[in-house]
NUTOR-926323 format. One line per field, with one value per residue (C-alpha): residue number from 0; residue in one letter; x, y, z. Coordinates in nm, 4 decimals. Example, Ala and Ser with C-alpha at 12.3 -4.5 7.8 and 13.67 -1.06 7.14 Angstrom:
2
seq: 0, 1
type: A, S
xx: 1.2300, 1.3670
yy: -0.4500, -0.1060
zz: 0.7800, 0.7140
END
This chain:
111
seq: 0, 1, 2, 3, 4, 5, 6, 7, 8, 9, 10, 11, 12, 13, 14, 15, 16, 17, 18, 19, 20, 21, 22, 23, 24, 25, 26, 27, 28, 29, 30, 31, 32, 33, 34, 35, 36, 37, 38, 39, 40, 41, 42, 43, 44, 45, 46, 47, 48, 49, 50, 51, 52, 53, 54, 55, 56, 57, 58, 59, 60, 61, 62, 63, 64, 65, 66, 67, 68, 69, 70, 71, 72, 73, 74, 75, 76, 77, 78, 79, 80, 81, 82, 83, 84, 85, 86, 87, 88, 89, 90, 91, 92, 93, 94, 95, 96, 97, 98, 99, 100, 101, 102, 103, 104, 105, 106, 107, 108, 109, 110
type: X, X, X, X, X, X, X, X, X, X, X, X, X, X, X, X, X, X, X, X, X, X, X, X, X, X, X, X, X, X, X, X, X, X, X, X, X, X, X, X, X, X, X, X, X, X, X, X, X, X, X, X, X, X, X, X, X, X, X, X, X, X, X, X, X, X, X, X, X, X, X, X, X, X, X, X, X, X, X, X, X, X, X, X, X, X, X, X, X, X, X, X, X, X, X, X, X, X, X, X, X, X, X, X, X, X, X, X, X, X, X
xx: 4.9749, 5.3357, 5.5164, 5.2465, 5.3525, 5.0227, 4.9191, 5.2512, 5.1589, 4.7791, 4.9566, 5.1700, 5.4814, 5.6036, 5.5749, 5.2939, 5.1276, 4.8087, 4.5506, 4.1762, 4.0987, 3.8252, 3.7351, 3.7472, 4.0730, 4.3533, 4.3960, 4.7920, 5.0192, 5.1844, 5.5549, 5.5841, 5.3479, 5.2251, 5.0256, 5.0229, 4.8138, 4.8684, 4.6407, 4.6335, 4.2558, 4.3701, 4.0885, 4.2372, 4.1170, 4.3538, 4.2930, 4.5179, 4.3409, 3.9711, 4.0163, 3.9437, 3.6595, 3.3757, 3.0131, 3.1531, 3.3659, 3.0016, 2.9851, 3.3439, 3.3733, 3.0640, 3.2275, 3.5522, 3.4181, 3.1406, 3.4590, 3.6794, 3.4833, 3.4750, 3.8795, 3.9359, 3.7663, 3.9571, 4.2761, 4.1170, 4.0745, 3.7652, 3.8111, 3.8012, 3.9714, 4.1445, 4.0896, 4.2710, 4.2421, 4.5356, 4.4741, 4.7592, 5.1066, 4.9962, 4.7663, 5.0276, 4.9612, 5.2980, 5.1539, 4.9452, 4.6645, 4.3790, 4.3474, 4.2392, 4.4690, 4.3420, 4.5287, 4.4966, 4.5914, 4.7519, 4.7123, 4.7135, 4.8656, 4.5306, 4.5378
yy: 0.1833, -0.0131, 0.3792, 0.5335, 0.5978, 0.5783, 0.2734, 0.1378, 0.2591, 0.1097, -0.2088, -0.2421, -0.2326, 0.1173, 0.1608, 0.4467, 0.5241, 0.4557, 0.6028, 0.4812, 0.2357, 0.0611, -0.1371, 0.2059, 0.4345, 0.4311, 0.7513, 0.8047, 1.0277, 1.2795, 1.1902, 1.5948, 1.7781, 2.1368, 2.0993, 1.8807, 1.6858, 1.6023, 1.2946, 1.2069, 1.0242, 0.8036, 0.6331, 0.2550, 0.2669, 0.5035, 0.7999, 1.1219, 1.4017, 1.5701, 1.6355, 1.2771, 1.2605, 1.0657, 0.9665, 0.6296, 0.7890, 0.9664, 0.7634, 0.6993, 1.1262, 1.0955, 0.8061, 0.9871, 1.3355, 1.1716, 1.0425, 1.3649, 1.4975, 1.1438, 1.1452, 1.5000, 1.4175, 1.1302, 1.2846, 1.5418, 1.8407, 1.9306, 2.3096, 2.2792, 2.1274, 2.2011, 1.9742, 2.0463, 1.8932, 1.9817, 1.9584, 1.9243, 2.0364, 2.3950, 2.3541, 2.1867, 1.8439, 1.6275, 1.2767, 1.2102, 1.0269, 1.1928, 1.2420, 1.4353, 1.6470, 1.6909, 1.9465, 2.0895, 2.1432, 2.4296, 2.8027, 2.7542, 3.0228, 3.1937, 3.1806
zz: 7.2474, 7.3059, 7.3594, 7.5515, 7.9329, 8.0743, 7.8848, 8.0481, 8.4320, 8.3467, 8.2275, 8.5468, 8.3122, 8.5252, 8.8964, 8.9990, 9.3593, 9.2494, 9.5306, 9.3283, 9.0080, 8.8665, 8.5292, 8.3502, 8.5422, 8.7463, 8.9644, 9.0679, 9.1886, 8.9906, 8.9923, 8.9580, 9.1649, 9.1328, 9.4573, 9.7973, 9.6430, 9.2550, 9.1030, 8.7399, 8.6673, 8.3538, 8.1224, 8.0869, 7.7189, 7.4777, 7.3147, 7.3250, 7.4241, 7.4086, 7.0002, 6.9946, 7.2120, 7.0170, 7.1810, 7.2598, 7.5417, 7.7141, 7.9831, 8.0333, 8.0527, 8.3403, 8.4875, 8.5781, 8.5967, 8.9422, 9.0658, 9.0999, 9.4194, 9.6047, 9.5017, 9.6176, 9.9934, 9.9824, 9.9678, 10.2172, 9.9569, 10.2058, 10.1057, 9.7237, 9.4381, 9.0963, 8.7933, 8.5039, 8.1552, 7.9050, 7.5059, 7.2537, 7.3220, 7.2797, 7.5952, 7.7947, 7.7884, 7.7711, 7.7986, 7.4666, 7.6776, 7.7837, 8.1551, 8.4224, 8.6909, 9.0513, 9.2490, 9.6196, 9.9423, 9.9539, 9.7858, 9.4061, 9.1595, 8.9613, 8.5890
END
C-alpha cells in the first residue's frame, strides 16, 4: 500500500523509534501517547483491520499476541499492561492497518 503510513514506517520511508522487530512486525513508539509507555505492534504484511482477518493471518495473530508480554517487561510494564486493538473508524482506529497498542506505566483511565 503506496498511501498507507505504517507500510511507510515498515518501509523505512518515515522516521519511527522502533523499540522490537522481526521478519513478521515492527514494534514503535506512538508519536502520540496515552500512557508512559505507548507501543504500536505493526504486522509487516497489510491488511486494515480485524474485519479482514482470514486463517492465513493465524500464526501471524499468535506470533504478535506471545510477543506483547516479553515487550511490556521490556519496557518495564512489570505491574501490568494494556493492549488495545481498534476496528473501523467507529472503534477508533485512525491508521487503516491492523495493529496492536501497548500502554502502561502509569494509572490508566477505565472504560
Amino acid at each position: 500500500m503506496n498511501d498507507c503510513l505504517f507500510c511507510k514506517i515498515i518501509a523505512g520511508k518515515l522516521p519511527s523509534d522502533r523499540v522490537y522487530e522481526d521478519e513478521q512486525v515492527v514494534v514503535f513508539k506512538d508519536i502520540h501517547p496515552k500512557a508512559p509507555v505507548h507501543l504500536l505492534v505493526v504486522p509487516r504484511v497489510h491488511f486494515a483491520s480485524l474485519n479482514e482477518l482470514a486463517p492465513e493471518h493465524d500464526a501471524l495473530m499468535a506470533h504478535m499476541l506471545h510477543l506483547l508480554p516479553q515487550l511490556a517487561r521490556q519496557q518495564g510494564l512489570d505491574n501490568g499492561f494494556r493492549t488495545i486493538i481498534n476496528t473501523g473508524p467507529g472503534g477508533g482506529q485512525e491508521v487503516p492497518h491492523l495493529h496492536i497498542h501497548i500502554l502502561g506505566g502509569g494509572r490508566l483511565p477505565g472504560f
